[in-house]
C-alpha positions in Angstrom: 0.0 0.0 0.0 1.6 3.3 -1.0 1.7 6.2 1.1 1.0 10.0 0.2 4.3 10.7 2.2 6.4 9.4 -0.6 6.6 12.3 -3.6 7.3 9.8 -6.2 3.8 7.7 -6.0 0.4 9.9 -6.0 -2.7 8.0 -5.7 -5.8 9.5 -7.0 -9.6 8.3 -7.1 -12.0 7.0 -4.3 -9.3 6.0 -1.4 -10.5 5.0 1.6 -9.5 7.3 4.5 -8.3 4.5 6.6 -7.0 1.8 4.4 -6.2 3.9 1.5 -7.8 1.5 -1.1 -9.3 2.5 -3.9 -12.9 1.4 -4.5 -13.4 3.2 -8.2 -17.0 4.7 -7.1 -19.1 7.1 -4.9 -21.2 4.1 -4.1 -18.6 1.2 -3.3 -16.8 4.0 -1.1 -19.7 4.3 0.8 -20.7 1.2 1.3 -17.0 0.0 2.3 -16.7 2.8 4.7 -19.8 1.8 6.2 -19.4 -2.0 6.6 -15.7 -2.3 6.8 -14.9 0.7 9.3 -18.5 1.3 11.0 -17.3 -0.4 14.4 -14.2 1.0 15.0 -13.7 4.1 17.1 -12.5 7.1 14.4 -12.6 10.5 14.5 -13.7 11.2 10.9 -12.5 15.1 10.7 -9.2 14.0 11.9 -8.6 11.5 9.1 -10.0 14.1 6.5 -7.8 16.7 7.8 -4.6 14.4 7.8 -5.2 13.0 4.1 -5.9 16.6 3.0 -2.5 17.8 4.6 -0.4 14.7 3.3 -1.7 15.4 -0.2 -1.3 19.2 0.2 2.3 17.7 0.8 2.8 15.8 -2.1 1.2 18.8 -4.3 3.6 21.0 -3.2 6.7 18.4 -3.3 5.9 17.7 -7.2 5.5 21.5 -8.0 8.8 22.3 -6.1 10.1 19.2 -8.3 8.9 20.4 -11.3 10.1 24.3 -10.6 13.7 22.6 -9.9 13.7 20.3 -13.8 12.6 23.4 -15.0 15.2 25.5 -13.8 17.9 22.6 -14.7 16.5 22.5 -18.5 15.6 25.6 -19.0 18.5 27.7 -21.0 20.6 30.8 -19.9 20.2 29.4 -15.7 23.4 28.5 -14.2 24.5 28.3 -10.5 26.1 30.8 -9.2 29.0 31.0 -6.6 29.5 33.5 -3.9 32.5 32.3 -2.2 31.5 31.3 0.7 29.6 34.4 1.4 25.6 34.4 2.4 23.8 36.6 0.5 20.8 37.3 3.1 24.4 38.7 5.2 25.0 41.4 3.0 23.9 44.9 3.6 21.2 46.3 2.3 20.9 48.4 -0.8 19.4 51.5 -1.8 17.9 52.0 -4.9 19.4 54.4 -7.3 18.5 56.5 -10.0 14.9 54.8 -12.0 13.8 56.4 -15.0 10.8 54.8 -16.1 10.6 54.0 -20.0 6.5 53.6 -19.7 5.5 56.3 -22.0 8.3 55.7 -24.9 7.3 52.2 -24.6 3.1 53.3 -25.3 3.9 55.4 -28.0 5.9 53.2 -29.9 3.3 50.5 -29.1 0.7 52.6 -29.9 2.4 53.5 -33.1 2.9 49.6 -34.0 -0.5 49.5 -33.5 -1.8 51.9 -34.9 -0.2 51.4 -38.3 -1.2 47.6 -37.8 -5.2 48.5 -37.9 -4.9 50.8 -41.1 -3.1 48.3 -42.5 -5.8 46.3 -42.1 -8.9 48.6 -42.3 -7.4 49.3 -45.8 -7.1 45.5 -46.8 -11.2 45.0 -45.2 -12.7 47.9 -47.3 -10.7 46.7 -50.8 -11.8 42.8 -50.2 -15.5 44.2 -49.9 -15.3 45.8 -52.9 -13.8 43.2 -54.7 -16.7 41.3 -53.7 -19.2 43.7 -53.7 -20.3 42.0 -57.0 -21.0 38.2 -58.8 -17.6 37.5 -60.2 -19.1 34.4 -61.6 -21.5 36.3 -63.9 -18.7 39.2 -65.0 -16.7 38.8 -67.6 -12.1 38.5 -67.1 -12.1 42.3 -68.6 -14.8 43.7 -66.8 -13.1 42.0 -63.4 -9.6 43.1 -64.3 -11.1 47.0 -64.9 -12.5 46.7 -61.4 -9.5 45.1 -59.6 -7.4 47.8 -60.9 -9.5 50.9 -59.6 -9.7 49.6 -56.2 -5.9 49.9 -56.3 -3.4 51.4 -58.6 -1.2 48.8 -59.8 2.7 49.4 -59.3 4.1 49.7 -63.2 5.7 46.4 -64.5 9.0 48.5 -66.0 9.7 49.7 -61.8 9.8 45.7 -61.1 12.2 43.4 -62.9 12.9 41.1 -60.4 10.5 39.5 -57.8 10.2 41.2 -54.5 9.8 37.8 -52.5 12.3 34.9 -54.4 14.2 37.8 -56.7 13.7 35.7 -60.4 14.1 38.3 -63.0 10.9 38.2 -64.9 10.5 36.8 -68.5 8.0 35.5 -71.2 8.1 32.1 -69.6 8.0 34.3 -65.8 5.2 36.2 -66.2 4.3 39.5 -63.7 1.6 39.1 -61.5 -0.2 41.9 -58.9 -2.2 42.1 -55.7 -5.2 42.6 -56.1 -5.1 44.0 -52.3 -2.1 46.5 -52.5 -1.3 46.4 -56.0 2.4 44.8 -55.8 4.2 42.9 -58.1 4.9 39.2 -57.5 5.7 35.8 -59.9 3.8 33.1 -60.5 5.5 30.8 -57.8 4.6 33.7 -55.0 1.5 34.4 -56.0 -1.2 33.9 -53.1 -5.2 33.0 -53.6 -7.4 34.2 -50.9 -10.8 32.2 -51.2 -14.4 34.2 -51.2 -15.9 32.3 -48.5 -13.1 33.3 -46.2 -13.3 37.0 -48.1 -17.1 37.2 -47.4 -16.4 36.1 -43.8 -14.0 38.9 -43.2 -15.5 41.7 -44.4 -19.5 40.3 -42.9 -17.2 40.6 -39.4 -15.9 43.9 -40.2 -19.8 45.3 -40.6 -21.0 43.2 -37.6 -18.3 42.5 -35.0 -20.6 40.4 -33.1 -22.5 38.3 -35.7 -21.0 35.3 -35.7 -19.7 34.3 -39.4 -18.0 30.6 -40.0 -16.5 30.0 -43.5 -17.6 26.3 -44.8 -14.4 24.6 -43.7 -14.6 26.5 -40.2 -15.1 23.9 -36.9 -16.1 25.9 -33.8 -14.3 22.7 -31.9 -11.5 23.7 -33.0 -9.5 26.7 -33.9 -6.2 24.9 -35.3 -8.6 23.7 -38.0 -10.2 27.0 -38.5 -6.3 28.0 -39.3 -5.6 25.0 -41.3 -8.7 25.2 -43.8 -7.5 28.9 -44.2 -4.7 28.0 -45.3 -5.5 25.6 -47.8 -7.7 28.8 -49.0 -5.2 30.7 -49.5 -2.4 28.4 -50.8 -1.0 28.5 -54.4 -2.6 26.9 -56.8 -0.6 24.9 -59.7 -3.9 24.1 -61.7 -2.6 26.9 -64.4 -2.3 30.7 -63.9 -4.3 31.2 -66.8 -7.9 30.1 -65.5 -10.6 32.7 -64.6 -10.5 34.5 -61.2 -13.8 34.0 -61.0 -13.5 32.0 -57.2 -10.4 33.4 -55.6 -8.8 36.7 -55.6 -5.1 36.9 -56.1 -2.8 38.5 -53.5 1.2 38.5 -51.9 1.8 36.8 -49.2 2.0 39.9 -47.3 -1.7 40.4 -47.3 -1.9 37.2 -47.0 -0.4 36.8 -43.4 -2.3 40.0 -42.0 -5.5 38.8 -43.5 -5.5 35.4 -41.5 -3.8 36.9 -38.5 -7.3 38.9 -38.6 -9.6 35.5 -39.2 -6.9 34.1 -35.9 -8.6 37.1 -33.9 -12.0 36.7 -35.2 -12.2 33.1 -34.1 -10.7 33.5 -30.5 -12.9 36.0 -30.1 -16.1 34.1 -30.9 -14.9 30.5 -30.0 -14.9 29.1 -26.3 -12.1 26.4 -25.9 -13.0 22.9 -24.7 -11.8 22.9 -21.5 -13.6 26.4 -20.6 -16.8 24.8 -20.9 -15.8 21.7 -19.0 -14.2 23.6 -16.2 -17.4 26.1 -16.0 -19.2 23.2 -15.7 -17.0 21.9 -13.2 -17.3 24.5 -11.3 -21.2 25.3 -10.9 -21.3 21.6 -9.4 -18.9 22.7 -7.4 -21.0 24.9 -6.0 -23.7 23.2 -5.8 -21.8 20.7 -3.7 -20.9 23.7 -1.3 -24.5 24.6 -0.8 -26.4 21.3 -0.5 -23.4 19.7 1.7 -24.0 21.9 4.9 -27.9 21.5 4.6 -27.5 17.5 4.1 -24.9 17.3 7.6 -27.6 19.2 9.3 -30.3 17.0 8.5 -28.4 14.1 8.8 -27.1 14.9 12.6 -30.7 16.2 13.5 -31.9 12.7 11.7 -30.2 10.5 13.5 -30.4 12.4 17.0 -34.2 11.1 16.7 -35.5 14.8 16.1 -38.4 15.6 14.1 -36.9 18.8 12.6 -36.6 17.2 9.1 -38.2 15.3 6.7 -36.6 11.6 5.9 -37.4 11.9 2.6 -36.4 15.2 1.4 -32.8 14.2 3.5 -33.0 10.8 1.1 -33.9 13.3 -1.8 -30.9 15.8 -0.8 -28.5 13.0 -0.5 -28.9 11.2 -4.0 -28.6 15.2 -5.5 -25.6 15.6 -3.8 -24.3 12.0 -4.9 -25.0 13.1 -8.2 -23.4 16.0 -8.5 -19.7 14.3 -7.0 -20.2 11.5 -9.8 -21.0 14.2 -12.1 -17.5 16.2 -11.0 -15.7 13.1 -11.0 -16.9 12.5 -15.0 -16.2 16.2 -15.7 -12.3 15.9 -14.2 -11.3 13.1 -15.9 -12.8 14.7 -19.2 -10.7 17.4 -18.8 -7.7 15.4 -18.2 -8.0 13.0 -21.2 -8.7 16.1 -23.5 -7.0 16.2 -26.7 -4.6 13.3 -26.1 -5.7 11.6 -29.3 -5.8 14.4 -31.0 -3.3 15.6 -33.7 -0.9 17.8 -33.0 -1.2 16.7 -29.3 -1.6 19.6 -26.6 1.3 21.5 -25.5 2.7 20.3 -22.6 1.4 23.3 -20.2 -2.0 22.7 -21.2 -1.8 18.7 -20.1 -0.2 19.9 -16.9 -3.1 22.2 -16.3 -5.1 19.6 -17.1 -3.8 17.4 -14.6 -4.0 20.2 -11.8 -7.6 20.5 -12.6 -7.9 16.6 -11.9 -6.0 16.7 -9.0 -8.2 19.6 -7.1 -11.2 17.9 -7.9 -10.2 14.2 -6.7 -9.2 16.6 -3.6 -12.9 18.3 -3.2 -14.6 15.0 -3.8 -12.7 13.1 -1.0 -12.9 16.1 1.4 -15.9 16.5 1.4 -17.3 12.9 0.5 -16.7 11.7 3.4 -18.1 13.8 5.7 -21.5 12.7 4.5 -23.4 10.9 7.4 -25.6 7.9 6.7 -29.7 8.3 7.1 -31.1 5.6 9.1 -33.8 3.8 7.8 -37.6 4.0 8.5 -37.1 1.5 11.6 -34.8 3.0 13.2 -35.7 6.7 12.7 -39.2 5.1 14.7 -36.8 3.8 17.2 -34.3 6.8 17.5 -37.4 8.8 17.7 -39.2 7.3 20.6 -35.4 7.3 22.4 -35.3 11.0 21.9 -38.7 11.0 23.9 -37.6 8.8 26.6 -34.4 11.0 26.9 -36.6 14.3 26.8 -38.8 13.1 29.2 -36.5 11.8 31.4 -34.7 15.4 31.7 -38.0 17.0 32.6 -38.1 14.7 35.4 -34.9 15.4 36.3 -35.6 19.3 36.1 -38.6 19.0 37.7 -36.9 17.1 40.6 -34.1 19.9 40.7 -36.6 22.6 40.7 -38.4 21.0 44.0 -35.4 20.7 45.5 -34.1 24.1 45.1 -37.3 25.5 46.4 -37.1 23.4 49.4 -33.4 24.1 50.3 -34.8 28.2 49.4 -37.6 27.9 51.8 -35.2 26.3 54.4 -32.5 29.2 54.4 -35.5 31.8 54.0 -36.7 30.0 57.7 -32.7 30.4 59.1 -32.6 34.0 58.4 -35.8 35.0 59.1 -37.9 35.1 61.9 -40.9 33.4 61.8 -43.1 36.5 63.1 -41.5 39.0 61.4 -42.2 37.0 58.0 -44.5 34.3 56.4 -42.2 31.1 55.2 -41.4 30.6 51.5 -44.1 27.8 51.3 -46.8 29.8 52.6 -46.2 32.7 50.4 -46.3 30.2 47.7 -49.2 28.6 48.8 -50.9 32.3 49.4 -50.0 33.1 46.1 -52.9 30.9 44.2 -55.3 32.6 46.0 -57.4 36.0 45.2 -55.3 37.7 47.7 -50.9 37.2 47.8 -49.9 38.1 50.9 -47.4 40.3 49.1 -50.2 42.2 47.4 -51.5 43.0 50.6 -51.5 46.6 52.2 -49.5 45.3 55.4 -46.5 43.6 53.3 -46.3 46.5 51.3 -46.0 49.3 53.5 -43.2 47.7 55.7 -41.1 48.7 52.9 -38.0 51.0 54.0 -36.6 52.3 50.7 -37.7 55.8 49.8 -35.9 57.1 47.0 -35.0 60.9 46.2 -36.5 62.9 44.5 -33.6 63.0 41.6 -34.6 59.2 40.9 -37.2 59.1 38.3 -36.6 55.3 36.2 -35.4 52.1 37.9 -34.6 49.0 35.8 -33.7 45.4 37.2 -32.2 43.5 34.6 -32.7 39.5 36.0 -32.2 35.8 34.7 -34.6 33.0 35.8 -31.6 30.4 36.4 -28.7 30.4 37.9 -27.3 29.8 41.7 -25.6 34.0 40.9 -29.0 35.5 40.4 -31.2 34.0 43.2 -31.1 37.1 45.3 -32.1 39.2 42.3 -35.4 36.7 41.3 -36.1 37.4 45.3 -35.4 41.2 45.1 -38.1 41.3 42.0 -40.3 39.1 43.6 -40.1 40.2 47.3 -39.3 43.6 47.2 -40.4 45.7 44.1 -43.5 46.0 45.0 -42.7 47.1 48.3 -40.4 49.8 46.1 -43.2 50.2 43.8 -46.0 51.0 46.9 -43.5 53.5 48.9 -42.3 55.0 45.5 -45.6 55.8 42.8 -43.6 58.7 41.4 -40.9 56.2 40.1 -40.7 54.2 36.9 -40.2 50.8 37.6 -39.2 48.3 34.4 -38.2 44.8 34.6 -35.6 42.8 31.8 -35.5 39.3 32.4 -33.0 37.0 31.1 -31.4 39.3 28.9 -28.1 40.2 30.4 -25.4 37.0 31.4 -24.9 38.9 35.1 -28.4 40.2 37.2 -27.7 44.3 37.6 -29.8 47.5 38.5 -29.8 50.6 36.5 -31.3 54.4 37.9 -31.9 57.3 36.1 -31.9 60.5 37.5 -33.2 63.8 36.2 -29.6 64.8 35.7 -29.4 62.6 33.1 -26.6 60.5 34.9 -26.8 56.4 35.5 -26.2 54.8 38.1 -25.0 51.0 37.7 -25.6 48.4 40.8 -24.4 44.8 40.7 -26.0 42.2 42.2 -24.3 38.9 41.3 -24.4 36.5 44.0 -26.2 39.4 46.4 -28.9 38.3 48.7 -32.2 40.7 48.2 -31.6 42.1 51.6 -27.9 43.2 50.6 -29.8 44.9 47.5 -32.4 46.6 49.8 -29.5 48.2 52.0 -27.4 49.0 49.7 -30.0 51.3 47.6 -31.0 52.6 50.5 -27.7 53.7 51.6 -26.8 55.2 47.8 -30.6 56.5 46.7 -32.5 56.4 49.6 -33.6 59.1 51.7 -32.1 58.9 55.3 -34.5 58.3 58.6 -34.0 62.5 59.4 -35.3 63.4 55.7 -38.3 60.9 56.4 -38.9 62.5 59.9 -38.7 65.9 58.2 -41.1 64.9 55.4 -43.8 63.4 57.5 -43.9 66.6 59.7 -44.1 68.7 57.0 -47.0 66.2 55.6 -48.8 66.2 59.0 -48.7 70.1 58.8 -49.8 70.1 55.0 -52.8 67.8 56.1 -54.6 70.4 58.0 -58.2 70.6 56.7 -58.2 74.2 55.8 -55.2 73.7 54.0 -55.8 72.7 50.3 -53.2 71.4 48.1 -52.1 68.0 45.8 -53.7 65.0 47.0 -50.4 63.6 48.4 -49.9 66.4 51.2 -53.5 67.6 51.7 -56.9 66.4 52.7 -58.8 68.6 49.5 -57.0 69.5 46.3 -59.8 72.3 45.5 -62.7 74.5 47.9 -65.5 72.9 46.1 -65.0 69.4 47.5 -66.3 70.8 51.0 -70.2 70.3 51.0 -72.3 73.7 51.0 -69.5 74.9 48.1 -70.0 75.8 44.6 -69.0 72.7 42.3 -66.1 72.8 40.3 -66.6 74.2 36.9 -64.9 71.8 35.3 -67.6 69.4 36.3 -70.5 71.0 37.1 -71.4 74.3 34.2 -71.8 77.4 36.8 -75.0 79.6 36.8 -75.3 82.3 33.8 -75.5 84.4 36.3 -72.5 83.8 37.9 -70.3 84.1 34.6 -68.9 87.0 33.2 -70.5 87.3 29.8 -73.7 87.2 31.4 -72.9 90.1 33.5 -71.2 92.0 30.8 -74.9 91.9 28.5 -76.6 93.1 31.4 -74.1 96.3 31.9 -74.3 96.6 28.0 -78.2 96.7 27.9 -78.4 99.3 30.7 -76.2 101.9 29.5 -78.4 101.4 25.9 
């Protein structure tokens, strides 16, 4: 059995985790892991992880392997010697003078190219209107007229010898032109440029994105796109007599620019083969990515015995996810037997790239393969479910049972610290509680309240948890004591948060606009009561004061608010007028009655 540790042997395919064999499917994987390793003790994400690392490792040993033959073969790289010294010892340098060559280097390339696209904007508009008309139906004189006004011709005296081979020309050497640019050329340079690959040039020239194929054009391939051009285009030895009534003659000059053009047009409009494969490799990908998480969900909450999900849309979810890793495994090895029987074969970066594609896709299908969970079966998702309601109920009991047993050990340190007579027991509160009347509702429990705040306190907030041995004096304080707070203090804003907070605390606002902050983690509810007395409450003397000045307030001729006076207004003594805003008064009594009666007598 090989091992990934060794960089000269890379295994690829479906390989177990554990025993590292090869079962050649999604399904046989599955089924091995299941049966083969399902009773031993594994830790699943471990073993994924490692594998992923160790083949990370051999990736990165045959890339540093291939980088090293590369610089060995590759010409004009020799080792160099320092003699003895390290390099990363020397000093550092600073940079000296840069003069950037950025702009002579656009305007010559923008020169270059711009003299390249007249070039070939004058060669498009000439072949369309050499072909503006039926050459098949127009007579060799009539053609030759037209040929020679798209383009003057260069005389035949200038020329005596070829440009291209340089034989002098003669009776048996005849002079030949382009039809293009008008040069002179012999019979054995001479070029014919096809109309089907002359109508597809100029149709691209008037609609860039129409798509235009000549008959011998293959959109699979653009090598024989090139190949059937050239054949176009190649000399003819069938006599240079005949009729130009299918090709139009041209140098080889034109020539080359003409198909470098087509070479454009055709990567332009064709996708390669592996484009499309890899696009398609990666939307399942994707796919993969999203289905995957949603599939481990419903598989962990599956076989937990919950009835979250369905068992047949997790069945459904599964076989669409084992299609698309059968469908990535098709499209990788696809891509890496593309073009191997073809002629010429692919160049040798493309079949590495190939082979990297392979590779990272044998790598997604095993990571994430295998952390699919198997879905139990009708019988035992019955049978996990009804252990999931034997666990549930068993923890209510349990709760249940905690919960009586806190209240009993609360009720027995509620009798420790206090008296008996001084207050009712936790049980009898409780109990007191179901009735029509708590005891802690009552007028007696309420007023023995001690906490009176200032008058600077106007909003009081308890934020509180319902669990938790930290927070039991708070859940008293809120149910013991605010309403005491709440009966001595009507003037202040009481609101309660419960479990929103991870530690119990009390916030006050005060008409300043300042805060203050009280904690009351593990704090009984007496602590709480003293300690807001002592920071907002009013002290015994300011109570004293306050209750004098009340008693004094209270006199019955005094009238005043309802809090410090027996009447708020005169007409609430009996004999008194009512109050106007209840009772209308008498016409006579108001002054618009009074003002008529003035205004009538003085008419």
């Amino acid at each position: 059995m090989a091992s990934l540790d060794d960089p000269g042997e890379v295994r690829e395919g479906f390989l177990c985790p554990l025993c590292l064999k090869d079962l050649q499917s999604f399904y046989q994987l599955q089924s091995h892991y299941e049966e083969e390793h399902s009773g031993e003790d594994r830790d699943v994400r471990g073993q994924i992880r490692s594998l992923v690392q160790k083949a990370k490792k051999a990736k990165n040993r045959l890339l540093k392997r291939e980088g090293e033959d590369r610089v060995e073969s590759g010409p004009g790289y020799e080792s160099f010697s320092y003699g003895g010294v390290d390099p990363s010892m020397w000093e550092p340098q600073e940079l000296g003078a840069v003069r950037s060559h950025l702009s002579d280097f656009k305007k010559h390339r923008a020169a270059r190219i711009d003299h390249y696209v007249v070039e070939v904007n004058k060669l498009i508009i000439r072949l369309e209107k050499l072909t503006a008309f039926d050459r098949t139906n127009v007579e060799s004189a009539k053609i030759r007229a037209i040929e020679k006004s798209v383009v003057p011709w260069v005389s035949d005296q200038d020329v005596p010898f070829c440009p291209d081979c340089g034989s002098k020309f003669s009776i048996r050497n005849r002079r030949h032109h382009c039809r293009l640019c008008g040069s002179i050329m012999c019979g054995k340079c001479v070029e014919f440029l096809s109309l089907p690959l002359a109508n597809k040039l100029t149709s691209a020239s008037k609609n860039p994105l129409s798509a235009h194929s000549s008959p011998s054009h293959s959109p699979g391939s653009v090598q024989g796109s090139r190949r059937s051009s050239i054949s176009s285009v190649s000399s003819i030895s069938s006599g240079l007599d005949e009729k130009d009534d299918a090709h139009i003659r041209c140098c080889a000059h034109c020539r080359d620019t003409l198909l470098k053009r087509e070479q454009q047009l055709d990567e332009r409009e064709h996708t390669p083969d592996i484009v499309k494969l890899y696009e398609k490799l990666r939307l399942c990908m994707e796919k993969v990515d999203q289905k995957a998480p949603e599939y481990i969900r419903m598989a962990a909450s599956l076989n937990a015995g919950e009835t979250t999900y369905s068992l047949e849309h997790a069945n459904d979810l599964r076989v669409e996810v084992q299609k698309d890793y059968e469908l990535i495994d098709a499209l990788s090895k696809k891509i890496l037997t593309l073009g191997l029987n073809q002629e010429p074969p692919p160049h040798p970066s493309s079949l590495r790239l190939q082979k990297m594609v392979r590779y990272s896709a044998t790598l997604f299908v095993q990571e994430k393969l295998l952390g699919l969970m198997s879905l139990p079966t009708k019988e035992q998702f019955e049978e996990l479910k009804k252990r999931q309601e034997q666990e549930m109920e068993r923890k209510r009991v349990q709760e249940r049972q905690a919960a009586r047993e806190a209240a009993r050990r609360t009720e027995e340190k509620w009798r420790r610290r206090c008296p008996a007579a001084a207050m009712p027991t936790l049980g009898a509160i409780a109990k007191s509680m179901k009735g029509r009347f708590p005891i802690r509702r009552t007028v007696k429990y309420l007023s023995r309240g001690d906490v009176v705040f200032k008058d600077s306190v106007k909003v009081m907030t308890v934020n509180y948890n319902t669990c938790g041995p930290l927070g039991e004096g708070a859940r008293k304080f809120v149910f013991f004591n605010v309403p005491q707070i709440q009966y001595k203090n009507p003037w202040v804003q009481i609101m309660l948060f419960k479990n929103m907070t991870p530690s119990p605390f009390l916030r006050f606002y005060l008409d300043s606009g300042e805060q203050v902050l009280v904690d009351v983690e593990s704090k009984s509810n007496t602590e709480i009561m003293a300690h807001v007395r002592k920071i907002l409450g009013k002290n015994k003397d300011t109570l004293r004061r306050e209750e004098q000045e009340k008693q004094q307030l209270s006199h019955p001729a005094h009238f005043g608010p309802r809090k410090y006076c027996l009447r708020e207004c005169i007409c609430e003594v009996e004999g008194q007028v009512p109050c106007p805003g209840l009772v209308p008064l008498p016409k006579e009594m108001t002054g618009k009655y009074q003002a008529s009666l003035r205004a009538d007598t003085q008419d």
